[in-house]
N, C-alpha and C positions, 0 to 999 in steps of 0.2 A: 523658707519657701522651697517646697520641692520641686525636680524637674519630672515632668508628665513622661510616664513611663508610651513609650510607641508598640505597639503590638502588630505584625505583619500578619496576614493569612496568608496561606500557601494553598493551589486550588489545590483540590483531591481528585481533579481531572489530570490525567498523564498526558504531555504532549505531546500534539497529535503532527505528523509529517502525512500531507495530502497527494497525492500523485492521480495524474489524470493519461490515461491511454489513449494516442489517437486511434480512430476504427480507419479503416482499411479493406473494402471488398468484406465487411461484417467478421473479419479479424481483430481481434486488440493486435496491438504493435508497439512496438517499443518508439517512443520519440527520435531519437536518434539512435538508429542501431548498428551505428560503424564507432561511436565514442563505446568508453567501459563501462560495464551495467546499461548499455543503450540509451545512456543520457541520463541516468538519473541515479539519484545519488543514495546509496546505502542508508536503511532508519537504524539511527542509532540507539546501543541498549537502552531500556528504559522509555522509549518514546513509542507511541503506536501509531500505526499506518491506518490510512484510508485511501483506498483505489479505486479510480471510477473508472470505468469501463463503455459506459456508454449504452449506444445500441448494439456492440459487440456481440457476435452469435458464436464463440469458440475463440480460442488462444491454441498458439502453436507452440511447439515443443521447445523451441531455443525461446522465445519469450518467456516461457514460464518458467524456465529455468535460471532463465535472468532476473526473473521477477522470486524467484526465490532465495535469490543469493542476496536480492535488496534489503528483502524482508527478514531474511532470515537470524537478527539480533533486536528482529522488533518486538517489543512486550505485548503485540496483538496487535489482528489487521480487520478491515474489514472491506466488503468489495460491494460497491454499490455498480448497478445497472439497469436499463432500461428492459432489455430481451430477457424475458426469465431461464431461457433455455438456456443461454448466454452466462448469465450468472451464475445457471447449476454448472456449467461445464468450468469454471474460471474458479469459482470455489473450489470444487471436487478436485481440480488437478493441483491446486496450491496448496489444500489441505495434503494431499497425497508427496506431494512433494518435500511439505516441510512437517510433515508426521504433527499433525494439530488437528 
């Protein structure tokens, strides 16, 4: 009698680390932005980001720079949000930031 060989799958989706911005007078902001990285925690290599934004209309210059240092060993991100103007300025400055 033989024993039943087991076969695992492994998804071919990469894991995903979620982050959500609270808004602010139509600023993203960082959650806590007196802890390191403003509270949130670095995506590790190999795993890809997702960041929401909200109804955020524009990101400020130490956020984003916080937000690139997060992202910055992520295998890909991507930024969802409500305000399209919001989104184009939040993309465009992350892109700009981490050369992507």
């Amino acid at each position: 009698m033989s024993t039943p060989v087991r076969t695992y799958r492994r998804s071919a989706a990469l894991p995903t680390m979620n982050y959500r911005l609270p808004v602010s007078h139509g600023w993203a902001v960082l959650p806590d932005a007196t802890k390191e990285l403003g509270g949130l925690t670095a995506t590790p290599p190999g795993f890809r980001a997702r960041l929401s934004i909200g109804g955020a209309r524009d990101i400020d210059e130490h956020t984003a720079r916080t937000l690139a240092a997060v992202l910055a060993h992520s295998a890909g991100y991507q930024v969802h949000g409500t305000d399209p103007h919001g989104l184009a300025a939040v993309v465009g400055t992350l892109a700009s930031l981490l050369g992507r």
